[in-house]
C-alpha positions in Angstrom: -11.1 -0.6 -16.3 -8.9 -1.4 -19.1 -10.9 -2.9 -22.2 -10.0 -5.9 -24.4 -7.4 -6.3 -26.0 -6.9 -8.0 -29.5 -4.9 -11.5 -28.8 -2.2 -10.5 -29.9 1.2 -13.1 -28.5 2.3 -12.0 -24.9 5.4 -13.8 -23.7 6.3 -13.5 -19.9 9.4 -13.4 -18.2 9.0 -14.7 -14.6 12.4 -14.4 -13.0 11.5 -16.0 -9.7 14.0 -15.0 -6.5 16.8 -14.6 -8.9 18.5 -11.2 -9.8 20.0 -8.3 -7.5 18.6 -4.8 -8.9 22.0 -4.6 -10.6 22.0 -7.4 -12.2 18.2 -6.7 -13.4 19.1 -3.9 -14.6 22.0 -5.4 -17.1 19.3 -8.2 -18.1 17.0 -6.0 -19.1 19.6 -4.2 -21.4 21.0 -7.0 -22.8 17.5 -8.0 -23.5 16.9 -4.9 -25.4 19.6 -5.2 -27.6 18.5 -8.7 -28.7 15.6 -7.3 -29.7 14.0 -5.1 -32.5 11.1 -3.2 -33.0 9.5 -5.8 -35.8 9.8 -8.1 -32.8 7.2 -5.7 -30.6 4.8 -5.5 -33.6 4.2 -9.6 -33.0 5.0 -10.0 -29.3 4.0 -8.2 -26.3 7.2 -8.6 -24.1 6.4 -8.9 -20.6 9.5 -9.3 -17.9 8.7 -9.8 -14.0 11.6 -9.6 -11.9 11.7 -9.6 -8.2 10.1 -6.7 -6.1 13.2 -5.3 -4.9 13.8 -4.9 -8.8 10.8 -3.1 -9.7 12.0 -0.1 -9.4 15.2 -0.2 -11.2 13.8 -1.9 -14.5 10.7 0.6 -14.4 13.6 3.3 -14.8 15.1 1.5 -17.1 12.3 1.0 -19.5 11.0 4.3 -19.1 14.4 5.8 -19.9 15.2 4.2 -22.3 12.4 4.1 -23.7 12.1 0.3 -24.2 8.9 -1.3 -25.7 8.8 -4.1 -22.6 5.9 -4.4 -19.8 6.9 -4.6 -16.5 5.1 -7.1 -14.5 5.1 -8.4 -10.8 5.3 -12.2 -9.3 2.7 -11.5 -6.5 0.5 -9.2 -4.4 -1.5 -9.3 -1.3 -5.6 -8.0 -2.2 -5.7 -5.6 0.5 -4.7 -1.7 -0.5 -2.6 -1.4 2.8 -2.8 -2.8 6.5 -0.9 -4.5 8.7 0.3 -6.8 6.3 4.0 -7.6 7.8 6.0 -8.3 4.6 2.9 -8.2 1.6 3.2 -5.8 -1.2 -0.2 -3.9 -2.1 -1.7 -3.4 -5.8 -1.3 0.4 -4.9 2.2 0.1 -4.5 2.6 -1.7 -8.0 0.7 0.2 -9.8 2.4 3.3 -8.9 5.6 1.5 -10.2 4.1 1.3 -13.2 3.4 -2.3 -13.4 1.0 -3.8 -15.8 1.1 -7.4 -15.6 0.5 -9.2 -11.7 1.2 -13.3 -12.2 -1.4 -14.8 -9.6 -1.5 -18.1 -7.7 1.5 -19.8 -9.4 1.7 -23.4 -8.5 5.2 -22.3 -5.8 2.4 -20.4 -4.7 -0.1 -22.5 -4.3 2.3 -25.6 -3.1 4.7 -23.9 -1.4 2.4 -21.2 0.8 -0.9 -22.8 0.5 -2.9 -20.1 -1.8 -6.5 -21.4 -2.6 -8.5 -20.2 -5.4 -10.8 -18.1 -3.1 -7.1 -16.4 -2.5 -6.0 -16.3 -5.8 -9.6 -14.9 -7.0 -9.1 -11.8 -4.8 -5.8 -11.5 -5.5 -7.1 -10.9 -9.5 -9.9 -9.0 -8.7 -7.4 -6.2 -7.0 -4.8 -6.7 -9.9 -7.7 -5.7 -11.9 -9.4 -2.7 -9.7 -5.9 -1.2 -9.4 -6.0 -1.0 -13.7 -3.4 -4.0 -14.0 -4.2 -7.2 -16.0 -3.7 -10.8 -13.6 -2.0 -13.8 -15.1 -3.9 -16.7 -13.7 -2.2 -19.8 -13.3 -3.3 -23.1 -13.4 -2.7 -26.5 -13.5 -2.4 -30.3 -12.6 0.3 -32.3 -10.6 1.5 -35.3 -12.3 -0.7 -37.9 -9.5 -3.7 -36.0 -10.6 -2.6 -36.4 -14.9 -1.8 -39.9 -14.1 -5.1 -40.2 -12.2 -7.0 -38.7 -15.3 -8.0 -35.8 -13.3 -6.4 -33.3 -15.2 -9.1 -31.7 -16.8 -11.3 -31.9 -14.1 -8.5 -30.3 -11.5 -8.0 -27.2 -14.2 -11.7 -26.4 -14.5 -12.4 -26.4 -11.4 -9.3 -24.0 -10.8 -10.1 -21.7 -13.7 -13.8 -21.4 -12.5 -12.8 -20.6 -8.3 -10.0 -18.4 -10.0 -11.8 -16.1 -12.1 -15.1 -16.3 -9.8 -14.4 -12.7 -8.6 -13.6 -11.3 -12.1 -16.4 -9.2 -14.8 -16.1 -10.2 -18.7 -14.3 -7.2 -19.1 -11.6 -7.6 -17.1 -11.7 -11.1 -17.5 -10.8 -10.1 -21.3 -8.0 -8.3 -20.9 -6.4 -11.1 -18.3 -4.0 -14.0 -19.2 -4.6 -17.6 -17.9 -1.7 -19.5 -17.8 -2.0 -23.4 -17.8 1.3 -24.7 -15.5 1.2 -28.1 -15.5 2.8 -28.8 -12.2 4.9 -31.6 -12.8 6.5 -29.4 -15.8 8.1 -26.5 -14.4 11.3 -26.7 -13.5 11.6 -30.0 -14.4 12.6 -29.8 -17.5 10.2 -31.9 -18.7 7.2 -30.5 -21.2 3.5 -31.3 -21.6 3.3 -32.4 -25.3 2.2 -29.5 -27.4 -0.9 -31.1 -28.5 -1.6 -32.0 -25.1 -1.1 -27.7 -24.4 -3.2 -27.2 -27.3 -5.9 -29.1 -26.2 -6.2 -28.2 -22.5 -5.7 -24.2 -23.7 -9.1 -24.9 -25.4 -10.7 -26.1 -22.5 -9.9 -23.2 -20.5 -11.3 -21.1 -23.2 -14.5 -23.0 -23.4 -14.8 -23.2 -19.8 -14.3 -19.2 -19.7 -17.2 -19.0 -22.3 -19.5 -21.2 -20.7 -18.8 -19.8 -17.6 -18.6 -15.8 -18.0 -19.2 -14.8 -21.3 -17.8 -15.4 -25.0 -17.0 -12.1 -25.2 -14.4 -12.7 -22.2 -13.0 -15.8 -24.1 -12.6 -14.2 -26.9 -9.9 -11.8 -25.1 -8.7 -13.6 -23.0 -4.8 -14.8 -23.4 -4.0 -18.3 -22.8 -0.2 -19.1 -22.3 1.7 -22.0 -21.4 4.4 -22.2 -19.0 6.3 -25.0 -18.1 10.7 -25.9 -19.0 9.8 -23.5 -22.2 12.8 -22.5 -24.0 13.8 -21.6 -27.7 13.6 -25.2 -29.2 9.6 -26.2 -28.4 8.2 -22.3 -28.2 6.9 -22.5 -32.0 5.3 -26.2 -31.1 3.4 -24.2 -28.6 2.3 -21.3 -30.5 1.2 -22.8 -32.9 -1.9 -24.3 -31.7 -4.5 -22.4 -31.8 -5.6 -21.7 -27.9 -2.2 -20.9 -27.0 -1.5 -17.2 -27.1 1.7 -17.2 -25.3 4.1 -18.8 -22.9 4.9 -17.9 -19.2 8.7 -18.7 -19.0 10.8 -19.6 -16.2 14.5 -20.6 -16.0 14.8 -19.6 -19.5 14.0 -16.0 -19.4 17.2 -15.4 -17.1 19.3 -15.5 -19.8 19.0 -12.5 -22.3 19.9 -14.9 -25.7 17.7 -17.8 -24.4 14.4 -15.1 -23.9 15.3 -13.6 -26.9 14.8 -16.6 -28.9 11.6 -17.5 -27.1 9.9 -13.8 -27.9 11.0 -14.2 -31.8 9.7 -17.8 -32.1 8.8 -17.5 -35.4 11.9 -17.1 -36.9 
């Protein structure tokens, strides 16, 4: 079981069903060159193309040598079967992958994941020596309806429920407001701030303070160059799960050297 890492910033691209392995594989050069190794000493770059990409970018990075983490939009928690169409966390983790992003809201909306679902979906990310992304979040009805907190605990607790401290500290959680991703509209960085520190306390309440104290908390939702450094710099918020934005090389770029 991998241990805990220090919180160090982790910045995700999640390409969605975009990008032939050819085109990939240019992306993920051009997003090298944009890139320097000062960058990698702040960031832990994270990209998570499509799965008939895998392959290509894992030979790419490992090539070339290039400091990025290669990460996957989904898996099914079986090791094999007769799964028509499902990719296992065996066949990831011989590709090399590292990151798994579980029960996104498309997931969750569009093919009707649960958190019982989404929980052993994490808990094979993590017994195949991969670290789960976690999503979570609120549709605008349930914001409006003041529910939102309610509707993200909940979510976090079902989520996690099959996950130890330990590899519960070396996952990522990333809040998704619903109504804010692809939308281009943005939860107010205060508002990110302050739900980021919910999950956090709800994750050491819940499990342990040791696993809140490793555990990464992004933000995903229309981020892009211009509000990144609103987001990282609350406190809770260790990161950003980007979209649309991390499709282009110059736009990503940007995001992954906030700071500047």
């Amino acid at each position: 079981m991998v241990g805990v890492p220090d919180r160090k910033s982790l910045i995700v691209g999640n390409w969605k069903m975009n990008a032939t392995h050819l085109e990939a594989i240019q992306m993920i050069q051009k997003l090298s060159y944009r890139l320097e190794a000062k960058d990698y000493d702040r960031v832990e770059v994270v990209v998570a193309p499509p799965f008939t990409s895998l392959r290509s970018v894992q030979t790419v990075i490992e090539a070339d040598r290039l400091w990025f983490g290669l990460g996957a939009q989904n898996l099914h928690w079986e090791e094999s079967g007769a799964f028509t169409g499902e990719i296992s966390p065996v066949m990831l983790a011989k590709l090399s992958v590292d990151h798994v992003i579980v029960g996104h809201s498309e997931r969750r909306q569009g093919f009707g994941e649960t958190d019982e679902m989404v929980a052993k979906k994490a808990r094979a990310v993590a017994n195949a020596g991969m670290r789960p992304i976690v999503c979570v979040g609120e549709t605008l009805e349930q914001r409006e309806g003041g529910e939102a907190e309610q509707v993200v605990v909940s979510q976090v607790v079902a989520s996690l429920a099959r996950l130890d401290p330990e590899a519960l500290g070396s996952s990522a959680i990333a809040y998704e407001p619903i109504w804010a991703i692809g939308t281009g509209r943005t939860a107010l960085p205060d508002d990110a701030g302050t739900m980021a520190g919910i999950i956090r306390e709800t994750v050491s309440n819940k499990v342990s303070s040791y696993a809140s104290e490793g555990v990464r908390i992004l933000y995903g939702g229309s981020v892009n160059a211009a509000n990144i450094k609103d987001f990282m710099a609350k406190s809770d918020v260790d990161g950003a799960l980007v979209g649309g934005a991390s499709l282009d090389p110059d736009s990503f770029a940007a995001i992954v050297r906030y700071w500047v």
